[in-house]
C-alpha positions as CSV (number, residue, x, y, z in Angstrom):
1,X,0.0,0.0,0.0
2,X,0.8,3.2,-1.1
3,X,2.4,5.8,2.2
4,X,0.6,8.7,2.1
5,X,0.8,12.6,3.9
6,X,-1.5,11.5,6.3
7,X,0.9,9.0,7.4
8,X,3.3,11.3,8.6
9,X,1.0,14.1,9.9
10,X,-0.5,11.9,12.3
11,X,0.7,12.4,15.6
12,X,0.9,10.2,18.8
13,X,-0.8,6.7,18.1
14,X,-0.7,6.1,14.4
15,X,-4.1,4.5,14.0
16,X,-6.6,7.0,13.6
17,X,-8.1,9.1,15.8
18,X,-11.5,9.8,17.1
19,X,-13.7,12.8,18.7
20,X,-14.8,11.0,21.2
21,X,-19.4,11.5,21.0
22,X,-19.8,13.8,23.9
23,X,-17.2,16.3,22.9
24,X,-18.4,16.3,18.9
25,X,-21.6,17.0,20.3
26,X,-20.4,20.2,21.7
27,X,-18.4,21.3,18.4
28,X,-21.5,20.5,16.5
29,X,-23.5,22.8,18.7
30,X,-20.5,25.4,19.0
31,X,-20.0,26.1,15.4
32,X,-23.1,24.8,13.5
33,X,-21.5,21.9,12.1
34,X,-23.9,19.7,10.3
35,X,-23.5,15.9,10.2
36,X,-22.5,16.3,6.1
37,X,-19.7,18.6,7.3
38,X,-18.1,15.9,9.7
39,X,-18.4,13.4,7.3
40,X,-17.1,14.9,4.4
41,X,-13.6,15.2,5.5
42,X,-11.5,18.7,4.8
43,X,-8.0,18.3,2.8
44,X,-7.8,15.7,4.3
45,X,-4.0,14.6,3.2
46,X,-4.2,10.6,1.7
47,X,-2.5,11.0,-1.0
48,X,0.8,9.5,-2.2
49,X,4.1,11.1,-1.2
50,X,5.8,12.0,-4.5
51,X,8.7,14.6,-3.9
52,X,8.9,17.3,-6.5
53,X,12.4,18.3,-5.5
54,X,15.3,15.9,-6.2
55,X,18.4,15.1,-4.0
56,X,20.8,18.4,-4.8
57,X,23.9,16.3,-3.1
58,X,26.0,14.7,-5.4
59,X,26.4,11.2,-5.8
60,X,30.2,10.8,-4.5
61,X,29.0,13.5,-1.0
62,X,26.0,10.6,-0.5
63,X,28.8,8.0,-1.1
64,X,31.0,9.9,1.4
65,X,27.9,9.9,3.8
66,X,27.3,6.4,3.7
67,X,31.0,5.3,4.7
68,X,30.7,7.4,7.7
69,X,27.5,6.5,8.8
70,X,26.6,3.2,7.5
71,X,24.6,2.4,4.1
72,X,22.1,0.7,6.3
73,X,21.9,4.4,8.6
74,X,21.4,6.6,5.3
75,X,17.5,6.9,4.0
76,X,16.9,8.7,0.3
77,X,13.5,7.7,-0.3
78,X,10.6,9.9,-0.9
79,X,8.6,9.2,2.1
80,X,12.1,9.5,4.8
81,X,12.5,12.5,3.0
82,X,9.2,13.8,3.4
83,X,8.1,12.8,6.9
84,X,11.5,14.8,8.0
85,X,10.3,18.0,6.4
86,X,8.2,19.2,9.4
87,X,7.3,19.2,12.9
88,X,3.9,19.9,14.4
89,X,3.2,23.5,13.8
90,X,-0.1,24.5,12.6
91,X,0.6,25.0,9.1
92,X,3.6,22.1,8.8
93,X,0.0,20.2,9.1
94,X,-1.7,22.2,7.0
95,X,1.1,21.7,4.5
96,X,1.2,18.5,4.7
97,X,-2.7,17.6,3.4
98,X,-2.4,19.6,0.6
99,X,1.0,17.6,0.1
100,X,3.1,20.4,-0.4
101,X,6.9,19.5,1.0
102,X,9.1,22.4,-1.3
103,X,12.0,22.0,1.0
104,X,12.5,18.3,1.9
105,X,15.9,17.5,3.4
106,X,18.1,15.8,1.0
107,X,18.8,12.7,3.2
108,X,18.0,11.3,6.5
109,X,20.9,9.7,8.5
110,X,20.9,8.1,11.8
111,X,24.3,8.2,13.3
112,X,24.8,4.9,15.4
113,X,27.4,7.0,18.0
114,X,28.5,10.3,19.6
115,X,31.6,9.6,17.5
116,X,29.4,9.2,14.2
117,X,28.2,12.4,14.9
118,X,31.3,14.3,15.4
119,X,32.5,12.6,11.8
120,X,29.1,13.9,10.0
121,X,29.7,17.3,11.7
122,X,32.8,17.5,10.2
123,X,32.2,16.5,6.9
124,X,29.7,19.0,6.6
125,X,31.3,21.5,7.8
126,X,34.0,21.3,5.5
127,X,31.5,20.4,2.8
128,X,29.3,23.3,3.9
129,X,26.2,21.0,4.2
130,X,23.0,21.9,6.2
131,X,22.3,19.6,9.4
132,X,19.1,19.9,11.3
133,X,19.5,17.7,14.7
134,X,15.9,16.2,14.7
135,X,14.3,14.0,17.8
136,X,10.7,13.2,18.1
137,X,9.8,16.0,15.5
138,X,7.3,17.2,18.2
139,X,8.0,21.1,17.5
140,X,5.4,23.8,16.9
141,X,7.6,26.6,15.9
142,X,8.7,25.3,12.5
143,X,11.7,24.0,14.6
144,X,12.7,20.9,12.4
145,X,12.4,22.6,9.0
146,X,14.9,22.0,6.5
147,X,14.4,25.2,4.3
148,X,18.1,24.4,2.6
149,X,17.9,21.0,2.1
150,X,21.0,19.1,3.4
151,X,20.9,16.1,6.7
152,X,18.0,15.3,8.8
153,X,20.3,13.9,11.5
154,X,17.8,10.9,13.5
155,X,19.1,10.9,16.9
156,X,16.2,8.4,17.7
157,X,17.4,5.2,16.1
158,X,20.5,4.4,17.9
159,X,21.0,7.2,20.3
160,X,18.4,6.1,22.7
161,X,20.3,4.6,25.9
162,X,20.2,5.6,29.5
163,X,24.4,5.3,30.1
164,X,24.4,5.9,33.6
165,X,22.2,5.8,36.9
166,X,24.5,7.8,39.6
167,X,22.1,6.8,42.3
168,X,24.6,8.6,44.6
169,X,24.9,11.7,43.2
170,X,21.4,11.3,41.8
171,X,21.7,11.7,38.3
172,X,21.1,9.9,35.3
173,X,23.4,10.2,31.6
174,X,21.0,9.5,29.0
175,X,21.5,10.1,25.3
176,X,19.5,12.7,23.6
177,X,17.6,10.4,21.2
178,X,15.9,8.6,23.8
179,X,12.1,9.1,24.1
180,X,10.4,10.6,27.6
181,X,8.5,6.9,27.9
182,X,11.4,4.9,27.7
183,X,13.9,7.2,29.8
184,X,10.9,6.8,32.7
185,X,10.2,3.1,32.3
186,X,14.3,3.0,32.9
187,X,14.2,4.8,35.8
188,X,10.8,3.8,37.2
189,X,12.4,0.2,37.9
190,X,15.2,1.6,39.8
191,X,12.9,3.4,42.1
192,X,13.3,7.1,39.9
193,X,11.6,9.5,38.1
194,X,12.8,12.2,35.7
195,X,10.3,14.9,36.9
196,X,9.5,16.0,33.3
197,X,6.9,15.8,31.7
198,X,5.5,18.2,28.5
199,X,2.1,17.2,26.9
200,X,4.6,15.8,24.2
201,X,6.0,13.6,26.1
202,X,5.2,10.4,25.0
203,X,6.8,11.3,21.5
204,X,9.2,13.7,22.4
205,X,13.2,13.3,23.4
206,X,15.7,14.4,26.0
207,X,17.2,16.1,23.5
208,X,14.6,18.0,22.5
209,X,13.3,18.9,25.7
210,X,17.1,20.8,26.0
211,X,17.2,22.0,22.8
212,X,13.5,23.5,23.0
213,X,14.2,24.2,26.8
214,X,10.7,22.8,27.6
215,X,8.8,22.8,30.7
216,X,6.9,20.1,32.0
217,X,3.4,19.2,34.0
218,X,5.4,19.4,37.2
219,X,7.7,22.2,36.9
220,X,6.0,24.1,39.5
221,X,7.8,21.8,41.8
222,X,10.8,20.3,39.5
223,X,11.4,23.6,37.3
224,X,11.6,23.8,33.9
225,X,14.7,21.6,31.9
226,X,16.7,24.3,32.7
227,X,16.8,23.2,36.2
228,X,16.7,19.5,35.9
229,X,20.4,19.5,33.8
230,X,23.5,19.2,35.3
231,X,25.7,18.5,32.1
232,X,25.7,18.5,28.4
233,X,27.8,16.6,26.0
234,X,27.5,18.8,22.5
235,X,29.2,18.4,19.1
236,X,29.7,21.8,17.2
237,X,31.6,22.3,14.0
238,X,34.1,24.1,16.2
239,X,34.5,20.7,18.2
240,X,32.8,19.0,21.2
241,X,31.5,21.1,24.3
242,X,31.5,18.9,27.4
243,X,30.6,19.9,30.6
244,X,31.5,18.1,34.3
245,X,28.3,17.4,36.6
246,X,29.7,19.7,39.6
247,X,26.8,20.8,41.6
248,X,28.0,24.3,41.1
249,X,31.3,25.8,40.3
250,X,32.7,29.7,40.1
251,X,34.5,28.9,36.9
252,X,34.1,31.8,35.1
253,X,31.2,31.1,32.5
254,X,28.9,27.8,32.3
255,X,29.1,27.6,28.7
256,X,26.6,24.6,28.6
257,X,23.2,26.9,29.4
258,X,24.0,28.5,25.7
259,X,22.4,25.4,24.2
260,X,19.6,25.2,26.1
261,X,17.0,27.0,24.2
262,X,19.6,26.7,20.9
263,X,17.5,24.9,19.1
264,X,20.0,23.0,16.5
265,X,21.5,26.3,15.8
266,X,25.0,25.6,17.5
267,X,25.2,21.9,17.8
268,X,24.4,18.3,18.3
269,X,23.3,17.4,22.0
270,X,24.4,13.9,22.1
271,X,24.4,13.3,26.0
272,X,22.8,14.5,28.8
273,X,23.2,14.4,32.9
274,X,20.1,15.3,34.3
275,X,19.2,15.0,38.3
276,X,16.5,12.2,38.9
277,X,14.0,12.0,41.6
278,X,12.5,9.4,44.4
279,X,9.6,7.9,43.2
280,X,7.4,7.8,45.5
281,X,3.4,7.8,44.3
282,X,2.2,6.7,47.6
283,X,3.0,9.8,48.9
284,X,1.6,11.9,46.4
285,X,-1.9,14.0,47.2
286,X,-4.0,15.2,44.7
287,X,-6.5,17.9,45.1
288,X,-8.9,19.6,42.9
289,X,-11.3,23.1,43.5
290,X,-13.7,25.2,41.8
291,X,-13.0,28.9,42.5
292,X,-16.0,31.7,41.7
293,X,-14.0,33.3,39.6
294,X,-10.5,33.5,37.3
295,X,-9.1,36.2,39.5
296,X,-9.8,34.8,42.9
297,X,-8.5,31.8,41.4
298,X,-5.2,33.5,40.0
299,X,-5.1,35.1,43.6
300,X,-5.1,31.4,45.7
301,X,-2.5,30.6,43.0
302,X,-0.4,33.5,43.7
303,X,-1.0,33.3,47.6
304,X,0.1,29.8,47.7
305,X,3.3,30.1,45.6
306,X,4.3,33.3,47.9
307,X,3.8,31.2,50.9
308,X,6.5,29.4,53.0
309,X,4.7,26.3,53.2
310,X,5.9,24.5,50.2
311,X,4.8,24.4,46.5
312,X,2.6,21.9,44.9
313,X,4.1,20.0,41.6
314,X,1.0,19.8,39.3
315,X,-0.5,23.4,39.6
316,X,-2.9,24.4,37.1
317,X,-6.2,26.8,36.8
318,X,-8.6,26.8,34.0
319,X,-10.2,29.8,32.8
320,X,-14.0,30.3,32.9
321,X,-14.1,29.0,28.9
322,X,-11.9,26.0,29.2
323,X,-13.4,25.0,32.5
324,X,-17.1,25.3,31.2
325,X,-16.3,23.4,27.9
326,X,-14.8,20.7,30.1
327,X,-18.0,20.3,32.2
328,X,-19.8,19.8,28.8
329,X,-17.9,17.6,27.5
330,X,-17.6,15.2,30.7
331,X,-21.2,15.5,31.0
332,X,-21.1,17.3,34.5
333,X,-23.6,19.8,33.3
334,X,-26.5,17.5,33.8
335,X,-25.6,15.9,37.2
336,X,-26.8,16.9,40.7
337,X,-24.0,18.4,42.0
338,X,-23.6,20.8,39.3
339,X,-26.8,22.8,40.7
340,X,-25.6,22.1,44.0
341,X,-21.7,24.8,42.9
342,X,-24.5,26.8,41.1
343,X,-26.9,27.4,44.0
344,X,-23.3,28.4,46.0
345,X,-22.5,31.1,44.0
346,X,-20.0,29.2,41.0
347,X,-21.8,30.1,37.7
348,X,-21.2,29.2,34.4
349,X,-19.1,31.4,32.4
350,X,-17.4,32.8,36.0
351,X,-16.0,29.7,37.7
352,X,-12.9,28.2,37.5
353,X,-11.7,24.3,38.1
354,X,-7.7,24.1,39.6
355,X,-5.5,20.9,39.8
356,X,-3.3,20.7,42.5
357,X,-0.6,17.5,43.3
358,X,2.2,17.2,46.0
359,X,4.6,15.0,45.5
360,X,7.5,13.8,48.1
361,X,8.0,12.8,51.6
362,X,4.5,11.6,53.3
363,X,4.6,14.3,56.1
364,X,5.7,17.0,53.4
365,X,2.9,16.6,51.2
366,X,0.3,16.1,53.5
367,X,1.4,19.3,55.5
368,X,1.4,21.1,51.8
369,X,-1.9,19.6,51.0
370,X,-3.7,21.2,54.1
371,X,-2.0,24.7,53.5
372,X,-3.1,24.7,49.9
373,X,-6.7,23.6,50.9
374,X,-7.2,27.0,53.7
375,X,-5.3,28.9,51.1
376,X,-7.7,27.6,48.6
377,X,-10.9,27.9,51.0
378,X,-9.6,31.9,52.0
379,X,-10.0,32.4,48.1
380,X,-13.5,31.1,47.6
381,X,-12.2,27.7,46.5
382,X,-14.4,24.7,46.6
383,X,-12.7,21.5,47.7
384,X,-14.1,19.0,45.3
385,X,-11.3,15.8,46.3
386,X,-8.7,14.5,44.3
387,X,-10.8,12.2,41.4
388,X,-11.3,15.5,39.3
389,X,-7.0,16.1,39.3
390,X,-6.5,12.0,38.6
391,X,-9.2,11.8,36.3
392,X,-7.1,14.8,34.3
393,X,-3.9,13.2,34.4
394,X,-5.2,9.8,32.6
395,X,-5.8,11.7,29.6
396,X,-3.3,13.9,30.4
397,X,-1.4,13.8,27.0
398,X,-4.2,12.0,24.6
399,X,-5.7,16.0,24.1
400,X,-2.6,17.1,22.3
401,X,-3.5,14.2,19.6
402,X,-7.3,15.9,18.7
403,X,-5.2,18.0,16.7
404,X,-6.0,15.9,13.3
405,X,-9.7,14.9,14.0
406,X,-10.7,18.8,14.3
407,X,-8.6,19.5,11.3
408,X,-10.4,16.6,9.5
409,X,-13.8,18.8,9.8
410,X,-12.5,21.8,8.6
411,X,-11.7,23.3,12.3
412,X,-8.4,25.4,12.8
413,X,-6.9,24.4,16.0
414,X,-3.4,25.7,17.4
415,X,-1.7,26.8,21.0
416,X,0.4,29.5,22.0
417,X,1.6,30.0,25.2
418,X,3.7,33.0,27.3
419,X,5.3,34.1,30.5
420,X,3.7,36.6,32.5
421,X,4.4,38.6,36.1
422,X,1.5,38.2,38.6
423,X,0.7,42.5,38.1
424,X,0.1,41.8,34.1
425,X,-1.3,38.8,34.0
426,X,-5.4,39.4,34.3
427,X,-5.1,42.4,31.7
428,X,-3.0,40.0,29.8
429,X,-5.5,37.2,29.7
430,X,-8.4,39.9,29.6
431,X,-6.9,41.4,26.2
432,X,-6.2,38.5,24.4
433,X,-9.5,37.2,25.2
434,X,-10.9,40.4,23.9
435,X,-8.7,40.2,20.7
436,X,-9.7,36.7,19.8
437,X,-13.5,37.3,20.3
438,X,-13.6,39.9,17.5
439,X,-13.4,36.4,15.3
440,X,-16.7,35.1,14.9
441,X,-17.1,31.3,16.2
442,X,-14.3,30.7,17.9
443,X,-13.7,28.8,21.0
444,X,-10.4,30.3,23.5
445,X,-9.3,28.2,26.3
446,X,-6.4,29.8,28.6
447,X,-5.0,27.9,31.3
448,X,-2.0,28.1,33.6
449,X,0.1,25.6,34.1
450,X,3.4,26.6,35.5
451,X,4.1,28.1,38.5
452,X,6.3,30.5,40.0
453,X,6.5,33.7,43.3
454,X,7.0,36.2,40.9
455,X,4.5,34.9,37.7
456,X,2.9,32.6,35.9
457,X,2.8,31.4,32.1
458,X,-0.7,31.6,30.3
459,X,-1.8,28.7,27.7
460,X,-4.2,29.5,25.1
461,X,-6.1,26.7,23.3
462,X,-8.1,28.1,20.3
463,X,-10.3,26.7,17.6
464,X,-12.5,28.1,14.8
465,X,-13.9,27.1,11.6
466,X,-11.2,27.1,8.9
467,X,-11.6,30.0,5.6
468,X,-11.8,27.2,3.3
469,X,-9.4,27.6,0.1
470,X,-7.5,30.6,2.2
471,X,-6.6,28.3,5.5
472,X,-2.9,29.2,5.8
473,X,-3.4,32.9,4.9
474,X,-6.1,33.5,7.4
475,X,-4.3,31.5,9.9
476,X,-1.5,33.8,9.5
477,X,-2.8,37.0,10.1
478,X,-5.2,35.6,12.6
479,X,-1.4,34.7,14.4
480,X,0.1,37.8,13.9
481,X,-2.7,39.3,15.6
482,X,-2.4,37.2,18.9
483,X,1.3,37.6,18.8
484,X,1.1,41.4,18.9
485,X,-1.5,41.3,21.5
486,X,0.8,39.3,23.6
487,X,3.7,41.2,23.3
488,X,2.0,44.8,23.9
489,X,0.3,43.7,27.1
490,X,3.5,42.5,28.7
491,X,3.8,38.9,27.5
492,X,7.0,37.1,26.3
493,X,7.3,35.2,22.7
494,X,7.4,32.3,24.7
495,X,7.4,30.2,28.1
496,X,8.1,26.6,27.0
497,X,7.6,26.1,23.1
498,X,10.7,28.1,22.0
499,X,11.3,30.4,19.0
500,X,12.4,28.1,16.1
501,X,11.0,30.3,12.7
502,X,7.9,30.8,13.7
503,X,8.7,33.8,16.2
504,X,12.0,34.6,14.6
505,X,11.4,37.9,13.5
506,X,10.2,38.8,16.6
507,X,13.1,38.8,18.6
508,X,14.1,42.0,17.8
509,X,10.8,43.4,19.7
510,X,12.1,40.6,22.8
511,X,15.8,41.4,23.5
512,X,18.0,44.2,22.7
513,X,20.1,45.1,19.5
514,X,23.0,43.8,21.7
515,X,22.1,40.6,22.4
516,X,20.9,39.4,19.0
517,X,24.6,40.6,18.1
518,X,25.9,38.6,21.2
519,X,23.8,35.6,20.1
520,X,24.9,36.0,16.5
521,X,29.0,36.0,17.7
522,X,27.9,32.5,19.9
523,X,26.4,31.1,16.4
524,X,29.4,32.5,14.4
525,X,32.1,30.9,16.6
526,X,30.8,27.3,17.0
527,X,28.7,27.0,13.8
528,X,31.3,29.7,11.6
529,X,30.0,28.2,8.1
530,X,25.9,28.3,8.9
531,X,25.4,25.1,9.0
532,X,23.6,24.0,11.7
533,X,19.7,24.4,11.7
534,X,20.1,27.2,8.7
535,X,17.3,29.5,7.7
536,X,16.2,31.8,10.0
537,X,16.3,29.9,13.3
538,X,16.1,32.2,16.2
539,X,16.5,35.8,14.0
540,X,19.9,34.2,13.8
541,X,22.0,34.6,9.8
């Protein structure tokens, strides 16, 4: 059977996915969908994979490639080609079903080793040959693009091995290739946990996490990626970066943090030493509340963080939108105790549901549970027990793969997130919501999901009927409307999701003049021929 786009746009479990009845229902009702609409499926991407553009390396530089890496490593067929052209950015997908690929890379190689890698590196260096570092392809900022052709380097094949459990220092060595799943089943047995966990998760890598400097369910608690490594092992055209795994040192710079956040601009992360936790899910407490409304809710939130007590792990509110369209869709609308929160005072349209776990030491999170729940209780917070938290973190990552369904019926559906200081972040949330409204039939979910004294980020969830025939246009400046919003009310380009091309020329409205140019001296001294992650990555040349 013939592969197809749809093959490779699929995300998460490759069978196909389904709206599950209860939440069609409410699309249907939201946006007027008729039953001829869902069945006739939009652009819907099951055609072959034929490649327009041929291979633009020669025959002797694939030769050359194969002896370093291994004829059975090297992958010049249409559909390798292809389903390395894009991550999981809105219009990559959109892309995708109307099987347009005008930039696929020209070959996909999976080096077997850390040495493997520093031989490619060189050889393209010297041969002036675009690499892209690629893991579980899981970006949505047009991160994995190759706009100049050249490698698609697969960490995921061979470089996928836990190397080391320190279990006195506490750290694990993991190669970046390996997928969050495996890296916690590995641990798990040995009594661990890595503490990270991203909605992409189950297809995402420990390189990627790094290299998109990603933040995770629990980073309240655990921080983002940022504070979970302790070393890097990097290969660069200018050679290999290698850090020890001191606790701290004074040594002048830590050159490692400059590739967290790099994105495949500077190098190949090849190895990682990250700091592991106990696992101990005995301990853990869960709780979950309805507040009145977002801002008393943002205020608990705030309040507890700001406290002395201890900080929860999982910490998340849900705006008055998402939490409403999650009582329809569970079917909590219709039960008893749904009039019982409305007779109290928590109306549809006003209240707000928050998830709330604790993990460590039984005394610890017990003591931090009880604080949270007067905290909670100060702030109009309803203590509803711990099913509503548990219940959320079964399906936990399964939302993220909805993605294709909704497109399947013609529904635009995308994320952006950004960080946000406690004093901005009601007008913040207030503006955008305001700014998306003016669209007719749209749906905006915000949540926040990660945690800190200071602020908070905000996560917006948005879908709307496509412009059928102009879907990527009116995506576009639909975008570029909620970016702007963002940035003038005090938000940054990004908390967790990174920059890649997608926010690139917004950098110069983010940092100074003087740190693009400091950036751009980093990127010109380990990658001084432009090859690594070419074409706009960052605002970078």
């Amino acid at each position: 059977m013939d592969k197809t786009y749809r093959d490779i746009l699929k995300w998460g479990d490759k069978r196909e996915q389904k709206i599950d009845d209860a939440t069609l229902k409410v699309i249907k009702e939201i946006f007027s969908l008729s039953d001829e609409t869902i069945a006739n499926k939009h652009l819907f991407g099951d055609t072959e994979v034929k490649l327009e553009k041929k291979i633009s390396l020669s025959e002797k530089q694939i030769n050359d490639l194969k002896e370093l890496a291994g004829d059975e490593n090297i992958l010049t067929d249409d559909f390798s080609r292809a389903n390395f052209s894009y991550g999981k950015y809105y219009s990559d997908l959109l892309f995708l079903r109307k099987g347009i690929i005008p930039t696929p890379p020209d070959v996909v190689i999976a080096p077997k080793s850390h040495n493997d890698v520093i031989k490619l590196l060189t050889y393209c260096n010297h041969n002036k040959i675009p690499i892209i570092p690629v893991g579980g392809q899981s970006s949505v900022t047009r991160g994995v693009e190759t706009p100049q052709g050249g490698i698609a380097l697969d960490l995921t094949k061979h470089l996928n091995q836990v190397l080391d459990v320190n279990e006195i220092n506490m750290t694990a060595n993991v190669q970046a290739g390996m997928f969050g799943p495996a890296f916690e089943e590995h641990l798990n047995k040995l009594g661990y946990s890595c503490g990270h966990f991203p909605q992409s998760f189950e297809y995402s890598t420990v390189g990627g996490w790094v290299a998109a400097r990603g933040a995770g369910q629990a980073s309240t608690g655990y921080g983002k990626i940022d504070d979970m490594i302790v070393a890097l092992k990097v290969v660069t055209p200018a050679g290999v970066i290698e850090n020890k795994d001191y606790p701290a040192n004074a040594e002048a710079w830590d050159t490692y943090p400059l590739f967290v956040g790099s994105e495949g601009t500077l190098g190949v992360i090849t190895e990682v030493i990250m700091k592991i936790r106990n696992l101990r899910p005995e301990n853990t407490k869960y709780a979950s509340f309805v507040f009145k409304s977002f801002e008393s809710a943002t205020k608990a939130m705030r309040e507890i963080m700001q406290s002395d007590f201890g900080t929860p792990h999982l910490f998340r509110i849900s705006d008055p939108e998402e939490t409403d369209i999650a009582f329809k869709t569970k079917g909590f609308e219709e039960k008893f105790s749904n009039k019982v929160l409305k007779a109290l005072g928590y109306l549809p349209g006003k209240r707000c549901l928050m998830f709330v776990s604790v993990e460590g030491d039984a005394s610890y999170t017990k003591f931090v549970k009880k604080n949270i729940k007067k905290t909670a209780k100060k702030n109009t917070g309803f203590y509803i027990g711990s099913g509503p938290t548990k219940n959320w973190l079964e399906q936990r990552y399964s939302s993220a793969y909805m993605r294709e369904p909704l497109m399947d019926i013609g529904i635009m559906t995308d994320t952006i997130e950004t960080a946000v200081t406690w004093e901005n972040l009601l007008s913040l949330h207030a503006s955008v919501r305001t700014y998306v409204k003016k669209r007719e039939k749209i749906v905006l979910m915000s949540h926040i999901s990660h945690v800190y004294t200071n602020g908070a980020n905000l996560y917006f969830t948005f879908l709307s009927p496509m412009e059928k025939g102009n879907e990527e246009d009116d995506y576009k400046q639909f975008h570029k409307g909620l970016v702007d919003t963002i940035h003038s009310n005090n938000g940054s380009l990004s908390h967790h999701h990174g920059i890649g091309r997608v926010m690139a020329s917004r950098m110069k409205d983010a940092v100074s003049e003087e740190v693009i140019k400091a950036m751009q001296a980093v990127k010109n001294h380990f990658d001084p021929n432009g090859i690594m992650n070419p074409g706009g990555m960052l605002g970078l040349k």
